[in-house]
N, C-alpha and C positions, 0 to 999 in steps of 0.2 A: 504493500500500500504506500502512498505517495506519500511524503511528511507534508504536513499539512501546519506544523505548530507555528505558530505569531503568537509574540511577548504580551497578548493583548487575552489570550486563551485562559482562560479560567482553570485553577488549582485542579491538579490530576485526582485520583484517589490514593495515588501513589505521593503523590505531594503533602495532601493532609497528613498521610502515615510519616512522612518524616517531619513534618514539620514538630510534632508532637512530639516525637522518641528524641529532635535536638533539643526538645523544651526538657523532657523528663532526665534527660540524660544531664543537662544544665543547671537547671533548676530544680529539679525533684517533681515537675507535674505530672501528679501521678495519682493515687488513691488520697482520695479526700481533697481535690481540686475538682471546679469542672471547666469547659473549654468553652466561653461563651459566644466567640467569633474567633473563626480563622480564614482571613482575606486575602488574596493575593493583592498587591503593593503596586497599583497598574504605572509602569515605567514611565516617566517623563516625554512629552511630546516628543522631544528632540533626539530621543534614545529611540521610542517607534519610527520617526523616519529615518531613522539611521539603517533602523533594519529591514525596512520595506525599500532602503535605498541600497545598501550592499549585504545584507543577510546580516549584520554584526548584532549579538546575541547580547543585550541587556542581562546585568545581573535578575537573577529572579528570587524576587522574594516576598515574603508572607506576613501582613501584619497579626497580630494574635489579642485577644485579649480574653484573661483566663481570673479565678479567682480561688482561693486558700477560702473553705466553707467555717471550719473550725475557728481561724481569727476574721473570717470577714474583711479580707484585703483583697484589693482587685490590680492587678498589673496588667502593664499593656510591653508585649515585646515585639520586636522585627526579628524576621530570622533570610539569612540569607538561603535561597536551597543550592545554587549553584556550589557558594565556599562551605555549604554545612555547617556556616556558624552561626549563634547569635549576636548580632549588632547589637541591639538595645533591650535592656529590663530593668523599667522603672514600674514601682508600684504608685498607683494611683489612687491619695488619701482621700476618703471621705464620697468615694461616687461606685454607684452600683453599675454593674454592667448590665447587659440585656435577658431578660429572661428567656431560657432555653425550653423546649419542647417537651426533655426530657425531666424539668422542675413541674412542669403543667400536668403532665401523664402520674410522677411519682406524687404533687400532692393531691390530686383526686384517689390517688390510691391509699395514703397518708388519711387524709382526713373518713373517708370511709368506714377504715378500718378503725378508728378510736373510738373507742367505749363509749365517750361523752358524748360522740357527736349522732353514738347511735341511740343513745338513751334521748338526748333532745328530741330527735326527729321521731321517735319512737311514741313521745309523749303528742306528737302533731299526728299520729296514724301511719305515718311510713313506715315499716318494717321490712318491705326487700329489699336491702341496700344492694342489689344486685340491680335494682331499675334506678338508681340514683347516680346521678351525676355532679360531679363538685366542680365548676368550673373558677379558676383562678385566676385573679384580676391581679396586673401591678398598682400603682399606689403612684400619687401623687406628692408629694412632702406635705404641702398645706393640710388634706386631708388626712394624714397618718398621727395615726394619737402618740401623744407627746411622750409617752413612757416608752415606748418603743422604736423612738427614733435614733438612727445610725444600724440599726440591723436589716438583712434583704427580708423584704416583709410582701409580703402578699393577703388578699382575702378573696373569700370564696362566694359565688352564689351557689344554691342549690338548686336542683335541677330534677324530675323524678317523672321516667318515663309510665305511662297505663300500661304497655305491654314492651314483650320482646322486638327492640327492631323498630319500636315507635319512636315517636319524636320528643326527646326529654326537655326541649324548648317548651312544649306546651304544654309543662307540670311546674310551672314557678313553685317554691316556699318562699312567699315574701315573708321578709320581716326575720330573717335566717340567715346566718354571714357568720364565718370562722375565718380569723387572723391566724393569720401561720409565717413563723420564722422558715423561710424557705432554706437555706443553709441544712437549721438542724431539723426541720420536717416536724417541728414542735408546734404544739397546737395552742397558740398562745390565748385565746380567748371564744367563746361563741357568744353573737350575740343576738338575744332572743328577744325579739323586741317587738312583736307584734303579729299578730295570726289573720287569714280571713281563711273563712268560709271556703270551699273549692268548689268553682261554678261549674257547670255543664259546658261543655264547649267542642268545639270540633277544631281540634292543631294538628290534622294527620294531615299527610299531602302523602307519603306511601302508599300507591294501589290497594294493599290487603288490608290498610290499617283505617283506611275512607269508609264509614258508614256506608251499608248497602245503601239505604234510603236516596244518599246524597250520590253514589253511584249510579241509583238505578234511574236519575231524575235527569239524568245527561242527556241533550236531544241532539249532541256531534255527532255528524256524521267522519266517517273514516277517511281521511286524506290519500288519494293516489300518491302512489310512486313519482316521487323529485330527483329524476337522475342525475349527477353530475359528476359527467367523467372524464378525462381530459388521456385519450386512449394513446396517444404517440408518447403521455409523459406531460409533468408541468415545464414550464417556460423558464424559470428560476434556475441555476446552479448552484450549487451548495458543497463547498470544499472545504473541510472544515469546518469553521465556522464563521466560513466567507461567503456571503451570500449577494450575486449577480441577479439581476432581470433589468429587464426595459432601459438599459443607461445606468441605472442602479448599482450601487454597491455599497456595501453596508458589512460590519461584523458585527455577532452577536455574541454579548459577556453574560455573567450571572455571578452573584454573589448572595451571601446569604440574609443579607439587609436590605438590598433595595430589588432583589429579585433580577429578574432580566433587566440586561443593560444594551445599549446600543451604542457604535462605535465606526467611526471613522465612514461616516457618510458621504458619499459624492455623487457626482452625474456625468456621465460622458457625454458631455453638449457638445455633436458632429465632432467626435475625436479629440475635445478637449475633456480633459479628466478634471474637475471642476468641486474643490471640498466645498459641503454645505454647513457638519455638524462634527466635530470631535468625538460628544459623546452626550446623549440623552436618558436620562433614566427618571425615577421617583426618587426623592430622597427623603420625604416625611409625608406621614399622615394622622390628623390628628383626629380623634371623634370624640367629639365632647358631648355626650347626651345632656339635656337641657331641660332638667329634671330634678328640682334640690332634695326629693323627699329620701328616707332613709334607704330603700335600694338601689336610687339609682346617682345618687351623690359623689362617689368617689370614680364613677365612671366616665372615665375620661380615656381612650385610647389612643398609644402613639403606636398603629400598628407595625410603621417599619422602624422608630427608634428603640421602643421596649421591648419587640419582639424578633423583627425579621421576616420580611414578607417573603425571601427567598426560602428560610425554612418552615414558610406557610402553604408554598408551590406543593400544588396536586397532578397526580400523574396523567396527563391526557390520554392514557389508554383506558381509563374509566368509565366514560363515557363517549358520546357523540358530539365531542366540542367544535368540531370543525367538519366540515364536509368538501371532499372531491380529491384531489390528488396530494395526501400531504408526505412532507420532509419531517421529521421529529428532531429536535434534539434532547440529549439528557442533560442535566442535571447533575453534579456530584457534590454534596454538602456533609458537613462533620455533626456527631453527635456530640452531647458536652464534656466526653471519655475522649474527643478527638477522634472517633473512630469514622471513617469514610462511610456514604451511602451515597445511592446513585436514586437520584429522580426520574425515573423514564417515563421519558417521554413529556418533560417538561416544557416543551415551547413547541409549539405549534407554528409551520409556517405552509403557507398552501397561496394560489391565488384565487381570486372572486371577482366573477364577471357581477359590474355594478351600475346596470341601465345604459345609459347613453352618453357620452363624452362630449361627443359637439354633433351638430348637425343643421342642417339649413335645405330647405324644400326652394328653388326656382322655378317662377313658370314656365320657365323654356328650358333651364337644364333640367330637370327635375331633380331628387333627394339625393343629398348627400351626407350618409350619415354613418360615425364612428360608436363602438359599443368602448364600454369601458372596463378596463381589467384595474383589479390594483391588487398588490402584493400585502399581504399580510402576517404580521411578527406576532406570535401572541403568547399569553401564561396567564394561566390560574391561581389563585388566594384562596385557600380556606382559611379564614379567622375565626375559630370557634362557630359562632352562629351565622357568622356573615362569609358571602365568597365575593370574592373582588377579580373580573377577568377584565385583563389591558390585552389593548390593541395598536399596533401602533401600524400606521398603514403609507402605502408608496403609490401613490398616483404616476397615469404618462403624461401628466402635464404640469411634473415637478412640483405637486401639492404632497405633505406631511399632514396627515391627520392622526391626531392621538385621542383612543376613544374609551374610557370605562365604562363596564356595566358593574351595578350592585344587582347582588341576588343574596338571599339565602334565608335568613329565619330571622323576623325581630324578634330582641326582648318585649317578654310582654311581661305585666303586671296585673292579678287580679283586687280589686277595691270590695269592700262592704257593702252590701243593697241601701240603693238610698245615698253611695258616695260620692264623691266627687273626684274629678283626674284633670287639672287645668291645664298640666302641662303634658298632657298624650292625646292620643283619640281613641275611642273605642272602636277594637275590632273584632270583639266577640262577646258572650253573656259576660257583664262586669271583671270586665278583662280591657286592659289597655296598654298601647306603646308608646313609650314614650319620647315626645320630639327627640332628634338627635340633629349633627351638621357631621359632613366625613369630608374634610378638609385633606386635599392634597396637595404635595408640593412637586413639582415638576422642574425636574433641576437638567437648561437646555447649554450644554457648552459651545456655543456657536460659531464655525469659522466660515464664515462666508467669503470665499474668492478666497480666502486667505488666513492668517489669526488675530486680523491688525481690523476691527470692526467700530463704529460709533453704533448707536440706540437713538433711533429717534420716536417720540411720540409722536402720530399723526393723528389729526383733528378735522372735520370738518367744520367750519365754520359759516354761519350766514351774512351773508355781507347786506349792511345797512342799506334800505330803501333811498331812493336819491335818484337824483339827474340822471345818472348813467346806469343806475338799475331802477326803471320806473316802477317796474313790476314786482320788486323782493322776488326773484326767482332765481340769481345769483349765489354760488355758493364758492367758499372756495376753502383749497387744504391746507390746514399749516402743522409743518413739519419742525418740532424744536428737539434739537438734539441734548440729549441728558448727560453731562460733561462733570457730573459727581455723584456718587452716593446718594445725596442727601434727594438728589433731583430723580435719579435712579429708580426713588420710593413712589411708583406710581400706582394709580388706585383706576378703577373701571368708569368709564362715564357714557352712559346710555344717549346721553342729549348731543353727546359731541363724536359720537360712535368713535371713540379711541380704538387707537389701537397701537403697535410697535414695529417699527422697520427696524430690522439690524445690518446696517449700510454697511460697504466697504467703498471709503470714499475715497482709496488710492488707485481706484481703476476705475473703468469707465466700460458700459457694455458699449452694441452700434450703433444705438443712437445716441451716443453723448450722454448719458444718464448714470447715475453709481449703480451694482447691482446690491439688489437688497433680498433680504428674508424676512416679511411680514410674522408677526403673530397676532392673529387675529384670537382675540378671546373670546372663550364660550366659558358657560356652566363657571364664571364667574362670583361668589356668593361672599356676603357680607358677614364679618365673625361676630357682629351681632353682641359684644361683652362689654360692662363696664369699662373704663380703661383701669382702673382702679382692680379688675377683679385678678384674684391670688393663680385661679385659673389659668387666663390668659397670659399670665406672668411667666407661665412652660412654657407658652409659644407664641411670643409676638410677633414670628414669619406671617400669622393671617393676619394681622392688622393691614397688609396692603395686596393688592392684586399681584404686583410688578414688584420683585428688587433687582435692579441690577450691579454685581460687583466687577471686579476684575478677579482673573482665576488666580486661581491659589488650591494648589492642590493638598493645601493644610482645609483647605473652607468647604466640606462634604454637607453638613449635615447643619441647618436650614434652623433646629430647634435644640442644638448643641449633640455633642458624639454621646455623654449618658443622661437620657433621656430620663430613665427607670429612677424613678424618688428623685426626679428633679423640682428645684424650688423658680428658679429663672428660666431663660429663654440665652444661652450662653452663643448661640449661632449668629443670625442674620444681623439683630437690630445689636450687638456687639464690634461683629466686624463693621459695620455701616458707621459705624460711632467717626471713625478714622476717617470719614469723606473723602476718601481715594476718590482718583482721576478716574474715570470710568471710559474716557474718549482716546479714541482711535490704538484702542487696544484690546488683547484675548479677553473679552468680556464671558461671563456665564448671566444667564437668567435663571431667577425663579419665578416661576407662574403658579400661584396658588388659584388654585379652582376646586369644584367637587357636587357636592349631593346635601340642600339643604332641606331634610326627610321629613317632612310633616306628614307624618302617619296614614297610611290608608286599611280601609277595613279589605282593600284590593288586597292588600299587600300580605294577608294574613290566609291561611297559616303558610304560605314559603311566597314568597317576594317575586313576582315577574319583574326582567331587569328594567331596573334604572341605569337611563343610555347618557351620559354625559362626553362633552369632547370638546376641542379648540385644534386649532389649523395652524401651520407652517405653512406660509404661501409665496412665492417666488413675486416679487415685484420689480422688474426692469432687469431680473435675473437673468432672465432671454430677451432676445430681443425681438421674438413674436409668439405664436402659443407653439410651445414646445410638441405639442402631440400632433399639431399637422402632419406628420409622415406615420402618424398611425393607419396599419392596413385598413381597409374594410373587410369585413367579415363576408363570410365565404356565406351567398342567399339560400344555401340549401340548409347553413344553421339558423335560420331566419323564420325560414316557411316549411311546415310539416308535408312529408310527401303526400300527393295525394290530396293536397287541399285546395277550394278554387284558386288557381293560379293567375286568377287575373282579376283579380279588386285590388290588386294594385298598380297597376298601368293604367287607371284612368285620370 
């Protein structure tokens, strides 16, 4: 097989294994430590073109962050794999690292198992803790009671399925929460604070476990067969983890914190090889349910800082994620032992015919009309209750569309007959979810033409009524370019349709114009918080639409690196503090968008996706619509045989 490797390829299985045994062998990481991240250390710009320009092979290496459970110290070290050494191990006083999978699995199994926790529930009626589920929240600093603070603390909701194989979402015990020192698996507190009544309700969405009644009241009929086959082979190349189609080229990363990563983006516009993007990924998400009563208060989620949405990736051979000719990649991530596992079938890439591209009917030539394909990158999120699938997609007429859906199960809560729920909607008998926002941060390393780029915001504006506009029908665009930090901090405005060009104004396309990269924002949403609130003090990245800084490849993470019993927001509005120059240089964006969930009784018991997205758009990038030498499609895919062939000749 062809070597296929670039400095840019995500940690082997064989990598993780050493990286571990240099740590144990070093340090002693071994029994009674766990392995909270182990990341490959993605090489400096200038070291990737070195090697895409004569094969010269970057040191490779691993950044790690791990923690001693019995003292509660968290260290972060670099290990080189090339020299086998380790570089750096400092321990890091006073901050928790991410919580692991395998702390989530061991305290639902921890807390089960305790006498206390099964005499409480015992005393509420539940007795097969075999249909019980404990599921484990991180902790905020503000809301962590004060006797316990400085230890890795968690608490639990509980969860208590009707049957084998049902849905233990739609069994709340409100008013039920166990503190657990996750470290020692010690069960520091239960607290019993209030009971309801268990209403009647229907939270199955599994075929077997749906009420006949609600079954047998279905008036669907059965959908015909949707073939789609693509019989010669897709159109995409895929060499490694380099992925070719339509002018395209793109590699695909993964890590265990921000999931699938995208890499070294370009176009061959008629033979020129043309960079658009470095590198795009997610870098925070925060979900702050919007909810103060007692179970849903300290619920606040930073799915990729506290957890890791990369080891939240589910395997798309599970289901029918995608349809027609697909390429798989895997996945290879560590447990908290360090020990390697493989995701198969983690990323999904296929293409998708997507209606019509351009077209124009003349009366004398007649129809001329292109279909549209676009390429598609994609992976899956299971978060406990919720699943999160990105898409990030490649148009032929040099459009970037990045699109999430939400699916999976809300939290619900049931209330007292007679009660009130201000802050949810009801979506079954005296049962409610409650509001939530799922704030994402979209971290866009942008090289357009180049790495040397300005940001401008563009505006449309109306121009004043007068002499030479009698009519107010005048409008015109003003483009002001954002030349610091402070200007950087841009917010969404509906009245002036904003939006963002990221110029390179050391070239020039053919008609005399800079070429740009539009961000046009969508699913834009407001954080909606006091400024004052202790909340929002984890993450003031959503206080704005837009930040732009200059790269820094120390500046990842948007709501600070440990996230878990954070008390501040140590990322964005910290680096931003220093009002760096932000103009005519390697700039990053962040575009915070997302899902602001006000409840539906649609939405219960399991969630049909919510579709949100925002565009990467070429403006004066070409210098006309790049897809004009798209073929036309061959009329016998057009028209079924056999059918009148002539209602469309007239």
């Amino acid at each position: 097989m062809a070597d296929t490797f670039h400095p840019l390829d995500p940690l082997t299985s064989d990598e993780f294994g050493r990286t571990a045994s240099l740590l144990n062998a070093a340090h002693g990481v071994g029994p009674g430590w766990r392995y909270a991240s182990i990341e490959l250390v993605e090489p400096p710009k200038a070291d990737v073109a070195a090697f895409d320009r004569d094969g010269t092979v970057p040191d490779r290496r691993a950044v790690v962050v791990c923690f001693e459970r019995a003292e509660n110290k968290t260290y972060k070290a670099v290990v080189s794999l090339t020299s086998g050494s380790v570089l750096e191990w400092n321990h890091i006083p006073g901050e928790q690292a991410n919580f692991t999978v395998d702390e989530w699995v061991e305290c639902d199994e921890a807390l089960r198992n305790h006498p206390d926790v099964v005499a409480a529930l015992a005393k509420r009626g539940v007795t097969d803790m075999s249909m019980v589920f404990m599921d484990t929240w991180t902790y905020g600093d503000v809301v962590m009671p004060e006797k316990y603070k400085g230890r890795r603390l968690g608490w639990s909701d509980t969860w208590v399925k009707a049957a084998d194989g049902a849905n233990p979402y739609a069994g709340p015990v409100n008013g039920f929460h166990c503190v657990i020192d996750v470290n020692t698996m010690e069960l520091l507190e239960i607290e019993d604070t209030f009971t309801v009544d268990k209403p009647e309700i229907m939270g199955e969405y599994v075929p077997r476990h749906i009420p006949e009644r609600i079954r047998n009241a279905s008036t669907r009929e059965p959908l015909q067969p949707l073939e789609i086959t693509q019989p010669e082979g897709p159109s995409f190349t895929l060499e490694g983890n380099k992925l070719e189609w339509q002018n395209w080229s793109l590699r695909v990363g993964f890590n265990y914190r921000e999931g699938m990563t995208l890499h070294a983006i370009s176009y061959n516009d008629n033979g020129r090889v043309r960079p658009i993007a470095n590198r795009l990924s997610f870098a925070e998400m925060m979900v702050p349910y919007r909810d103060h009563c007692d179970d849903h208060y300290r619920r606040t989620a930073f799915d990729i800082g506290e957890w890791g949405i990369g080891f939240m990736t589910t395997s798309l051979e599970l289901g029918c994620d995608c349809l027609g000719e697909i390429r798989y990649l895997d996945a290879v991530l560590h447990n908290s032992k360090g020990e390697p596992y493989t995701i198969k079938n983690a990323i999904c890439i296929h293409e998708e015919d997507n209606a019509v591209l351009w077209k124009h009917v003349d009366h004398h030539a007649g129809a001329e009309v292109r279909r549209m394909r676009r390429l598609t990158v994609s992976f899956h999120v299971t978060v406990a209750n919720y699943e999160y699938l990105t898409y990030w997609r490649f148009y032929q007429d040099g459009n970037i569309e990045c699109e999430v859906r939400a699916t999976g199960i809300m939290v619900v809560s049931h209330f007292d007959e007679g009660g009130t729920h201000p802050h949810g909607t009801l979506v079954d008998n005296r049962t409610y979810a409650p509001y939530h926002q799922h704030f994402l941060v979209a971290r866009m390393d942008l090289d357009v033409d180049g790495t040397e780029n300005t940001v401008y915001a563009t505006e449309t504006e109306i121009v004043p009524m007068g002499p030479d506009n009698p009519y107010g029908l005048s409008l015109r665009q003003k483009n002001t370019p954002l030349r610091t930090e402070a200007e950087g901090k841009q917010d969404f405005d509906w009245n002036s349709q904003r939006a963002w060009k990221v110029v390179n104004d050391n070239t020039k396309n053919g008609i005399g114009t800079s070429p740009a990269y539009k961000l046009v924002p969508g699913a834009a949403i407001p954080a909606m918080f006091d400024p004052k609130s202790p909340v929002l003090a984890r993450c003031r990245a959503i206080e704005h639409t837009l930040w732009v800084t200059p790269n820094s490849p120390d500046e990842r993470w948007p709501a600070g690196e440990f996230v878990n019993q954070s008390k501040v927001d140590h990322g964005l509005p910290e680096w931003t503090e220093a009002n760096r120059s932000i103009e005519n240089t390697d700039v990053v964006l962040w575009y915070v968008f997302g899902i602001h969930h006000i409840t539906r009784p649609e939405d219960w018991p399991i969630m049909p996706v919510d579709t949100v997205n925002f565009w990467l758009k070429p403006v004066g990038f070409f210098d006309r619509n790049p897809s004009i030498d798209v073929a036309p499609t061959p009329p016998k895919a057009c028209h079924a045989e056999g059918a009148d062939g002539d209602h469309h000749h007239h």
